[in-house]
N, C-alpha and C positions, 0 to 999 in steps of 0.2 A: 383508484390510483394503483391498487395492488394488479389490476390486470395489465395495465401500461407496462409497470415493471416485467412482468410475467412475459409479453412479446418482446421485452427485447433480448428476451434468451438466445445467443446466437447472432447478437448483430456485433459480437467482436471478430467476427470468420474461425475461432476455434471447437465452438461447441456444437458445430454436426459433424466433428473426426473423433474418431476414437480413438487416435493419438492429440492431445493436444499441443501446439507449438510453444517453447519456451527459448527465448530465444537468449544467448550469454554472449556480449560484447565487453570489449577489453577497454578500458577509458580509466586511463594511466595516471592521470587529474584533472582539477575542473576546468583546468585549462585548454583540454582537448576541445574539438570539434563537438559538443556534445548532441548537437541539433544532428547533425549528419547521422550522428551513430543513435540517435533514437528514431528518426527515419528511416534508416537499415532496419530497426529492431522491429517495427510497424513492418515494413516491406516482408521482415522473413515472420512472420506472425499472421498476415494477412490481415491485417486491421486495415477496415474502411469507416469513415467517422464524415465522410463527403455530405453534409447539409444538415448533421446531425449537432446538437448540443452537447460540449462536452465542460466535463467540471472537472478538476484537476485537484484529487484530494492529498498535501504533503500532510509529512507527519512533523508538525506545527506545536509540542507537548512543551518543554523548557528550555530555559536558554543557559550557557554557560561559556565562554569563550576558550575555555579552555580545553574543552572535548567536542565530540560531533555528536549531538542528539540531534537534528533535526536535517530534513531533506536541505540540500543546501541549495542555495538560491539560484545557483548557476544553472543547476540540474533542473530547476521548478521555469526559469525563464527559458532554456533551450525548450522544454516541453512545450511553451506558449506558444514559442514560435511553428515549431515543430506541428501540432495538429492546425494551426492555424493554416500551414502550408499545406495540408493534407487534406484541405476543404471545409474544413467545419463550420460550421454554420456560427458558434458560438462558440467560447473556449472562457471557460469562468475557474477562478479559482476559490475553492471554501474549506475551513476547517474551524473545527471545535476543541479547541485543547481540554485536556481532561485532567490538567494539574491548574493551570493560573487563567484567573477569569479576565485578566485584561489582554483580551488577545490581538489587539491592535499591537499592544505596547513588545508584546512578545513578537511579533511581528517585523517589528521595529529591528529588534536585537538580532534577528535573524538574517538581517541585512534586506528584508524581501521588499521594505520600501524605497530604498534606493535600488534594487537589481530589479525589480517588475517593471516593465512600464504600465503607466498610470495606476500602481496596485491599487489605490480609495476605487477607484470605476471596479476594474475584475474581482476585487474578493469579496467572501461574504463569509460572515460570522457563525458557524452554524450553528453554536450555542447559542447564539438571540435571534437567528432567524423564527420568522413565522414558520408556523409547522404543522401537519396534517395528520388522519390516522391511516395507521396500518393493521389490522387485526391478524391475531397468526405470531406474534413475533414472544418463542416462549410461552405460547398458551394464552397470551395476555393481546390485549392495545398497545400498541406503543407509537408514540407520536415522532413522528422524524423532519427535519426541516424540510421548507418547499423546495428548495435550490437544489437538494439532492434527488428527492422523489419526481423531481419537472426535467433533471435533466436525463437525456437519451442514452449516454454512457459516463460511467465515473470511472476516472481512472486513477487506484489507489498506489501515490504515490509514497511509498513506504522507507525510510532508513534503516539498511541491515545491519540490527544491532541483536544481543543479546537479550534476555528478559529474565530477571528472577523470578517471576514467578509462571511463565508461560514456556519459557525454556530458550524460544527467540521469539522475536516483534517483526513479523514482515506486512505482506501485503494485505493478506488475510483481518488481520489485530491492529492496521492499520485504518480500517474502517469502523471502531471503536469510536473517530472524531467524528461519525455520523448522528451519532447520539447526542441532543441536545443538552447541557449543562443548565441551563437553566429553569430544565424541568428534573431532568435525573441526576441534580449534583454533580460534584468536582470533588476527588476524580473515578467521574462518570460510575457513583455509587451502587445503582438502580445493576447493572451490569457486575461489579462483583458478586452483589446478592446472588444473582442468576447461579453467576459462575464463569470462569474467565473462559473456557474452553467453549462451553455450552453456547454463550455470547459471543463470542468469533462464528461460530458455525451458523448460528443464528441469524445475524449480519448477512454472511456472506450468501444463507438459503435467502432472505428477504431480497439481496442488491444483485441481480442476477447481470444486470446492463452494467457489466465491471472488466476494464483491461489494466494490468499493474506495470509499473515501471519502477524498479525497487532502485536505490542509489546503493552502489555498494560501492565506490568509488574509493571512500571515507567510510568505512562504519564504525562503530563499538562492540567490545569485547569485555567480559568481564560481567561487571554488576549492573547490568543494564534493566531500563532501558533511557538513565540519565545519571546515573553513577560510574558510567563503565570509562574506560578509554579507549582512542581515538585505533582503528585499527584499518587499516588499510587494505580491500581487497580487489581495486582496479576495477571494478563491472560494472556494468548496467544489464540487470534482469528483466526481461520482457516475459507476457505474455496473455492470454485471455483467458484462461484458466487459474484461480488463483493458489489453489491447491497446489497445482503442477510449479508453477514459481513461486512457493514456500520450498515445496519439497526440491525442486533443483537451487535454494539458495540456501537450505539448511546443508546439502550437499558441498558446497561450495564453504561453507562455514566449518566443514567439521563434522558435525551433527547429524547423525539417522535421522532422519524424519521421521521414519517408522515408532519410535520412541519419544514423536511428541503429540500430546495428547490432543491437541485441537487438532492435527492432520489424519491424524487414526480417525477422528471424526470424521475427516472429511470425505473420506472415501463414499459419504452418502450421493457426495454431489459433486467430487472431484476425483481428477488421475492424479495421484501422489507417488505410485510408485514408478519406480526409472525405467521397467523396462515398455509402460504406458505413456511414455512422455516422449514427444518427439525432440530430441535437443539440435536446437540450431546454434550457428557460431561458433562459439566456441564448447567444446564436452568440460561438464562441472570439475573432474578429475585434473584437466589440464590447468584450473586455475584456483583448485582450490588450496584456504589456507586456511589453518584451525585458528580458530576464532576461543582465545580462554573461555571458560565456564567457572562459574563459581562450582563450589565440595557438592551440595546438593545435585549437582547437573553434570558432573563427573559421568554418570551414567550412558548419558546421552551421544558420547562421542561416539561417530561413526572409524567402523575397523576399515 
């Protein structure tokens, strides 16, 4: 299975440039056209996904009505539509929450059973999916579900919020719900052991077949990545690089990248700095808005 993964290095159209595209669209709320402008974000990305199987990973962790933790559903069903219009052979949705083990229910609160169409048919659990090995990941085995290692590309759909203890949660830390819960615990234990940085980078060497779509429409600011508040930054982040769409939406947040520790990692296998990243759309500068930090993370802001 690990050599499957391994060829689809490259089938996002970004990783034989040695600039990678990341592309920044303005989407004002979920109101907007959202399907259109994630088909622009594809179109300047160059993603082709035409006969391929695509999983569509939100980030799916708590639920609270009164803030934005989670991909909102408007954004998770334009995507459906979106790669489905773009050919794909399949278009599945799965997540593992790594706080509440009833993720149906969390599901529920999320609004994604009423805003998916038919969600019980597309999603899948990937904390109780069946699951396969991978050797390599940290030195170790680690077992990952089938739905994610079967499909062609995953595309981590992330909520740009803050993180107390990683600094921000993007696309990257959003493949975290890859990890089955009901063999490595909630939440998703096996992976702080490791280490929070070392397990991001880990992920993201193991899941190469990966294009991100981050929601920043709505994010969080503050004590994230489910205590924070509701912060507003208009965008949708594209690109095939996950690295590169950390590091242009830490930009966009406020935040040096260069000063958070999983992106400093990443430079083993990703373009993180700005003057390596191709920006499409919109430049980070033009729409960026500081995103609070808690006292600890004071450091982090970008000059």
């Amino acid at each position: 299975m690990r050599e499957g993964i391994a060829a689809m290095t490259g089938a996002n159209g970004n990783r034989h440039h040695a600039k990678p595209a990341v592309a920044v669209l303005r989407a004002a709320s979920y109101e907007d056209d959202l399907v259109a402008k994630i088909l622009e974000g594809a179109q300047l990305c160059g993603l082709n996904v035409r006969g391929k199987s695509v999983l569509l990973k939100p980030n799916l962790v708590e639920f609270d009505a009164a803030t934005a933790i989670n991909t909102d559903v408007a954004v998770l069903a334009a995507a459906l539509e979106a790669f489905w219009s773009l050919g794909a052979a399949d278009v599945r949705v799965g997540e593992g929450p790594g706080h509440r083990r009833d993720t149906l229910g969390l599901a529920d609160g999320a609004q994604y059973w009423t805003g998916i169409p038919d969600f019980a048919r597309v999603f899948t659990d990937l904390n109780r999916d069946d699951v396969e090995p991978v050797d390599g990941f940290a030195n170790e085995r680690f077992y990952f579900p089938r739905t994610a290692l079967r499909a062609d590309l995953i595309v981590s759909m992330a909520k740009m919020k803050t993180h107390h203890w990683a600094g921000a949660t993007l696309s990257m830390k959003n493949l975290f719900g890859l990890v089955p819960g009901a063999i490595y615990g909630w939440p998703k234990n096996k992976l702080h052991y490791i280490g929070i940085p070392r397990s991001i980078t880990e992920l993201n060497r193991t899941f190469r077949n990966t294009f991100a779509l981050v929601d920043g429409v709505i994010g969080m600011e503050g004590n994230g990545p489910i205590q924070g508040h509701p912060k507003k930054a208009g965008v949708l982040v594209m690109g095939g690089d996950l690295a590169a769409v950390d590091a242009t939406c830490c930009r966009i947040m406020g935040i040096d990248p260069a000063k958070v520790t999983y992106l400093r990692r990443a430079v083993l296998f990703g373009q993180a700095h700005e003057s390596r990243i191709e920006q499409r759309g919109e430049k980070p500068a033009d729409v960026r808005t500081d995103f609070d930090l808690i006292p600890q993370f004071q450091t982090l802001r970008l000059k």
